[in-house]
Z-matrix of the N, CA and C atoms (Angstrom, degrees):
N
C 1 1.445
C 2 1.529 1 108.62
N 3 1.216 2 107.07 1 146.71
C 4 1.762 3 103.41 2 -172.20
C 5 1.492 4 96.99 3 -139.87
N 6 1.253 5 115.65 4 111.75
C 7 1.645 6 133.91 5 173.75
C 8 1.510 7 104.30 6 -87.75
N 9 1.899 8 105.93 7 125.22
C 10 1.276 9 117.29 8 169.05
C 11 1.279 10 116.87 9 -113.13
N 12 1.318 11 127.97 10 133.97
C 13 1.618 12 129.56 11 168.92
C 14 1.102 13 125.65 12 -131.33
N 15 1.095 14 140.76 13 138.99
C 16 1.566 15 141.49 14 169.78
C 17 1.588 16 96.52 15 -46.75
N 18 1.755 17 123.05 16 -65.89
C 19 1.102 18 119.53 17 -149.89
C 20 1.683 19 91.88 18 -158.97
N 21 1.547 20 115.27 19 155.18
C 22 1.705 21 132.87 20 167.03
C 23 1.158 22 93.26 21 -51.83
N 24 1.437 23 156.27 22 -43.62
C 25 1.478 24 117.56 23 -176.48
C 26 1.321 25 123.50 24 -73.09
N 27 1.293 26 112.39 25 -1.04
C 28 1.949 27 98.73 26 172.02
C 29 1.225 28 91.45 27 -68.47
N 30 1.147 29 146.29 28 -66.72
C 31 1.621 30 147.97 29 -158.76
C 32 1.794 31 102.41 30 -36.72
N 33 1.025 32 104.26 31 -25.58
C 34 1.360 33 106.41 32 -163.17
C 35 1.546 34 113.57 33 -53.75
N 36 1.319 35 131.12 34 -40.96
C 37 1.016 36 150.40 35 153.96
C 38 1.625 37 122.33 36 -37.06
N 39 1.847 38 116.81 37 -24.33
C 40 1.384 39 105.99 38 -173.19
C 41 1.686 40 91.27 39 -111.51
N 42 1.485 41 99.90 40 -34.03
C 43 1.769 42 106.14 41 -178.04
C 44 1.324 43 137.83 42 -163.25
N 45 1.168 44 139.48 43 112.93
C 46 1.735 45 100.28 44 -156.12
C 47 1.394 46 108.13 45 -84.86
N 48 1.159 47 116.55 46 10.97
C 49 1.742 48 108.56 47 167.20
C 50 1.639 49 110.38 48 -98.80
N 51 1.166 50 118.80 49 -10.75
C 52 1.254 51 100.49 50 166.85
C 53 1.799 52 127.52 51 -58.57
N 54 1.420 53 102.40 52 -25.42
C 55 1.570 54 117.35 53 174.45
C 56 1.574 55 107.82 54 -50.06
N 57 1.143 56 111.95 55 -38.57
C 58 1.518 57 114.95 56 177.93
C 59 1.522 58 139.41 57 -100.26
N 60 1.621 59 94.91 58 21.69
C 61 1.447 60 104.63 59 -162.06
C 62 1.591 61 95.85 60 -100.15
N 63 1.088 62 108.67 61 151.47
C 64 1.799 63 115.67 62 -158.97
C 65 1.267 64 99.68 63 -81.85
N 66 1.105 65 114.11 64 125.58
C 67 1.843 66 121.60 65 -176.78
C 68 1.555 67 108.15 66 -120.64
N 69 1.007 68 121.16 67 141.27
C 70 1.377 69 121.55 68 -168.47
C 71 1.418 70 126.14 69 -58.21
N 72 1.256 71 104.74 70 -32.58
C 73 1.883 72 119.74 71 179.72
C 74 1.521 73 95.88 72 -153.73
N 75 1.468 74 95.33 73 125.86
C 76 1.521 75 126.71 74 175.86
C 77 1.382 76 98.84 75 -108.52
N 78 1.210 77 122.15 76 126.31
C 79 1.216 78 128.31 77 134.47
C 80 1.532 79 145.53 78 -159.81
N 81 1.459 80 92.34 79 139.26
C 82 1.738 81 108.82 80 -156.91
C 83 1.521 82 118.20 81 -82.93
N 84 1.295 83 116.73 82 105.53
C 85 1.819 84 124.87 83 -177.75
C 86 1.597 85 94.79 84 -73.32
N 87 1.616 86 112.67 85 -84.05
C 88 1.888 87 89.56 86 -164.65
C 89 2.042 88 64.04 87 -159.44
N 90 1.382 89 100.36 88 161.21
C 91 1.369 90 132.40 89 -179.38
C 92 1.121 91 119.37 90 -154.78
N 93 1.217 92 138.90 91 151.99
C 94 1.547 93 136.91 92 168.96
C 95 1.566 94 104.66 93 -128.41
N 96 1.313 95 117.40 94 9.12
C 97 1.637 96 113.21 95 161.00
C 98 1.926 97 109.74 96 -80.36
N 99 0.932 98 57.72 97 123.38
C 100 2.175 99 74.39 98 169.91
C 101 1.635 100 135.49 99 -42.98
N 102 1.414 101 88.31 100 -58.77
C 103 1.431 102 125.13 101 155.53
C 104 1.696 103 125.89 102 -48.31
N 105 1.240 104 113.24 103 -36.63
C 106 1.260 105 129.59 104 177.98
C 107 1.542 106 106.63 105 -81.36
N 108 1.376 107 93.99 106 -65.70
C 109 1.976 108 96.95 107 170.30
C 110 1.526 109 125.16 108 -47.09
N 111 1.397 110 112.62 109 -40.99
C 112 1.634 111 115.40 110 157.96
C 113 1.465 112 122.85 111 -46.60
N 114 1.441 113 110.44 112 -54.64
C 115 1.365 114 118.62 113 174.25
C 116 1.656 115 120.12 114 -48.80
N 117 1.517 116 105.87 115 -46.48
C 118 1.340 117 93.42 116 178.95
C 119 0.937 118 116.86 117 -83.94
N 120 1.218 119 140.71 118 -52.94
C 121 1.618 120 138.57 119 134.18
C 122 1.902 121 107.46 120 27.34
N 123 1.538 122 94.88 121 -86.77
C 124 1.150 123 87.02 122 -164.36
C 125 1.946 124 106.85 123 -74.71
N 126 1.421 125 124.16 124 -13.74
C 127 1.361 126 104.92 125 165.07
C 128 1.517 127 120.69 126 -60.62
N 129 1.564 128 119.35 127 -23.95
C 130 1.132 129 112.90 128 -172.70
C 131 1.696 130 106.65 129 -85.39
N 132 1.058 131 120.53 130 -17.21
C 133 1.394 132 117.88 131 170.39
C 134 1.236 133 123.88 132 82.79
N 135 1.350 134 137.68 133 -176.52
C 136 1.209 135 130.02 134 -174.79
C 137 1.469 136 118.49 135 -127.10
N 138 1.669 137 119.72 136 -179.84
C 139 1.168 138 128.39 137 -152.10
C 140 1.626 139 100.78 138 -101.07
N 141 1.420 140 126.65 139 -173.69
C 142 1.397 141 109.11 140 109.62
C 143 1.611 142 110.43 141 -162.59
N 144 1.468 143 87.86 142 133.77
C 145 1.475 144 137.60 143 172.64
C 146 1.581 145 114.57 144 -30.87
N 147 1.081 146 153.70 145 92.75
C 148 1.222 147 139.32 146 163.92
C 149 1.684 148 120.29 147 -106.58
N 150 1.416 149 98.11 148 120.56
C 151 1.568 150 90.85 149 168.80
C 152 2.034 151 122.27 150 -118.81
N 153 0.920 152 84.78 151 160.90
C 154 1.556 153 114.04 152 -175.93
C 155 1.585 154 99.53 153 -85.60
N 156 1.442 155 109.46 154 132.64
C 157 1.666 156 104.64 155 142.73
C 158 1.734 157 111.91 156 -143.16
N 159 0.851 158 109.27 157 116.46
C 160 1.511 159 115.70 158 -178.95
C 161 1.842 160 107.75 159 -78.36
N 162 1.233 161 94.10 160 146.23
C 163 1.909 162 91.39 161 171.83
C 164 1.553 163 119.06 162 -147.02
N 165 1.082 164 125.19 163 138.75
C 166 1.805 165 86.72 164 -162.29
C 167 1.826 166 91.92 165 -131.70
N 168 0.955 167 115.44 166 164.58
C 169 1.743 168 118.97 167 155.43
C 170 1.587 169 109.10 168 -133.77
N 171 1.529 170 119.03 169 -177.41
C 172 0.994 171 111.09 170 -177.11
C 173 1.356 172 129.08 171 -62.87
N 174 1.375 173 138.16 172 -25.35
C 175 1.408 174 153.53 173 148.37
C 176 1.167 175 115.45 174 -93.51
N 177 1.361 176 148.64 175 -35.78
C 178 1.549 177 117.80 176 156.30
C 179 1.638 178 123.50 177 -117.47
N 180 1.308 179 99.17 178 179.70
C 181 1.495 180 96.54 179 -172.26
C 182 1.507 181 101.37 180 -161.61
N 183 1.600 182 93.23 181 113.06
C 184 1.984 183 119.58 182 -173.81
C 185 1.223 184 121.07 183 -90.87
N 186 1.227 185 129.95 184 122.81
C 187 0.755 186 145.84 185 -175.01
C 188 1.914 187 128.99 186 -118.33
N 189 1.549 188 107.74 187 93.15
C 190 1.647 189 134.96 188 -159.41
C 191 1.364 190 95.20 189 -76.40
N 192 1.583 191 149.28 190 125.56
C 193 1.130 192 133.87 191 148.79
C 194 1.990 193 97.43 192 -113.09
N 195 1.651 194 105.67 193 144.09
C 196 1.489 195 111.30 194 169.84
C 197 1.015 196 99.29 195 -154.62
N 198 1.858 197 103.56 196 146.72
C 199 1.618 198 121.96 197 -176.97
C 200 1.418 199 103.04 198 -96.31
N 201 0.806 200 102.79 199 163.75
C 202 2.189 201 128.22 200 -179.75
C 203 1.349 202 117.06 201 -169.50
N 204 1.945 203 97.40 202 99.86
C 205 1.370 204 102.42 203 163.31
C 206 1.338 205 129.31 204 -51.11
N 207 1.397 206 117.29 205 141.29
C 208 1.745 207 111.21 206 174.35
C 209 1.442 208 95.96 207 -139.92
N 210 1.544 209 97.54 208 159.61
C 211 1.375 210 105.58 209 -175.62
C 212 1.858 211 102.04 210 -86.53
N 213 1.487 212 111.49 211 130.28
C 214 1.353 213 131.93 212 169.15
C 215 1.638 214 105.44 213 -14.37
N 216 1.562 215 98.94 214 -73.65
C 217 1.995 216 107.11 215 176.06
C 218 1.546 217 94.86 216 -132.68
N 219 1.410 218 114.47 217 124.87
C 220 1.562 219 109.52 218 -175.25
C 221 1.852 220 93.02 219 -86.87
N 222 1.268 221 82.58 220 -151.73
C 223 2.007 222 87.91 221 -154.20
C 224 1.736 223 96.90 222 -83.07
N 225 1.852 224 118.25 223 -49.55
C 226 1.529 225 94.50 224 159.93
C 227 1.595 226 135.17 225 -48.39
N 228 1.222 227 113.16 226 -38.31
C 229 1.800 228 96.60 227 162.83
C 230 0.728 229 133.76 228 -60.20
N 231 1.525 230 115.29 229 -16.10
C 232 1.632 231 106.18 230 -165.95
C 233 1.775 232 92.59 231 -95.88
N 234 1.006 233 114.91 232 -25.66
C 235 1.451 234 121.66 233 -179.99
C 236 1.813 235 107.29 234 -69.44
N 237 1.350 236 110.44 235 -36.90
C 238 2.068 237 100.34 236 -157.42
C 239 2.147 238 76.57 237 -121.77
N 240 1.318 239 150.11 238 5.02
C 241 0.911 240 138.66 239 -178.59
C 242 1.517 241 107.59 240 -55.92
N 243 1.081 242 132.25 241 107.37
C 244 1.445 243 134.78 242 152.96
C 245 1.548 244 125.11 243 -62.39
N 246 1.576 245 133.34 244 113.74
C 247 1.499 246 112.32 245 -178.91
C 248 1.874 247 102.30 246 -90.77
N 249 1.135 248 119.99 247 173.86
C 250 1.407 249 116.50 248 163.30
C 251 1.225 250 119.63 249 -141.15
C-alpha cells in the first residue's frame, strides 16, 4: 500500500500520531504547511559545522577552532529547494 499526502495535516483527521509513525520512504515534493517542513527538517537531522580562524603576529600564531550545529535542510530549503 503506498500513502500519498501533500502534508501531516491531512492525517489529522484519522490521528495525530499517525504523522509520526516511521514509514519506510518519506518523500517531500513542495508544501507550504509549516508543520510539515519542521517534521522533515528534523527527520533529516543535522550537520556540524566547524570553523577555523587562524591569526598570526610576528612571534605567535593562534589558532580558534568552534563547532555549530545546523540543520541538514532548514525549513526555507525545504520550502524554495529546486531538484534538477
Amino acid at each position: 500500500m503506498l500513502l500519498v499526502i501533500q502534508s501531516f495535516e491531512q492525517l489529522q483527521k484519522y490521528a495525530k500520531k499517525g504523522r509520526n509513525s516511521k514509514a519506510r520512504l518519506n518523500c517531500l515534493l513542495e508544501t507550504n504547511y509549516l508543520e510539515t517542513s519542521k517534521s522533515f527538517s528534523s527527520i533529516l537531522g543535522q550537520k556540524l559545522i566547524e570553523h577555523k580562524t587562524i591569526s598570526s603576529t610576528n612571534k605567535n600564531e593562534t589558532i580558534s577552532i568552534s563547532e555549530q550545529k545546523e540543520d541538514l535542510m532548514s525549513l526555507s530549503d525545504l520550502k524554495y529547494k529546486t531538484l534538477i
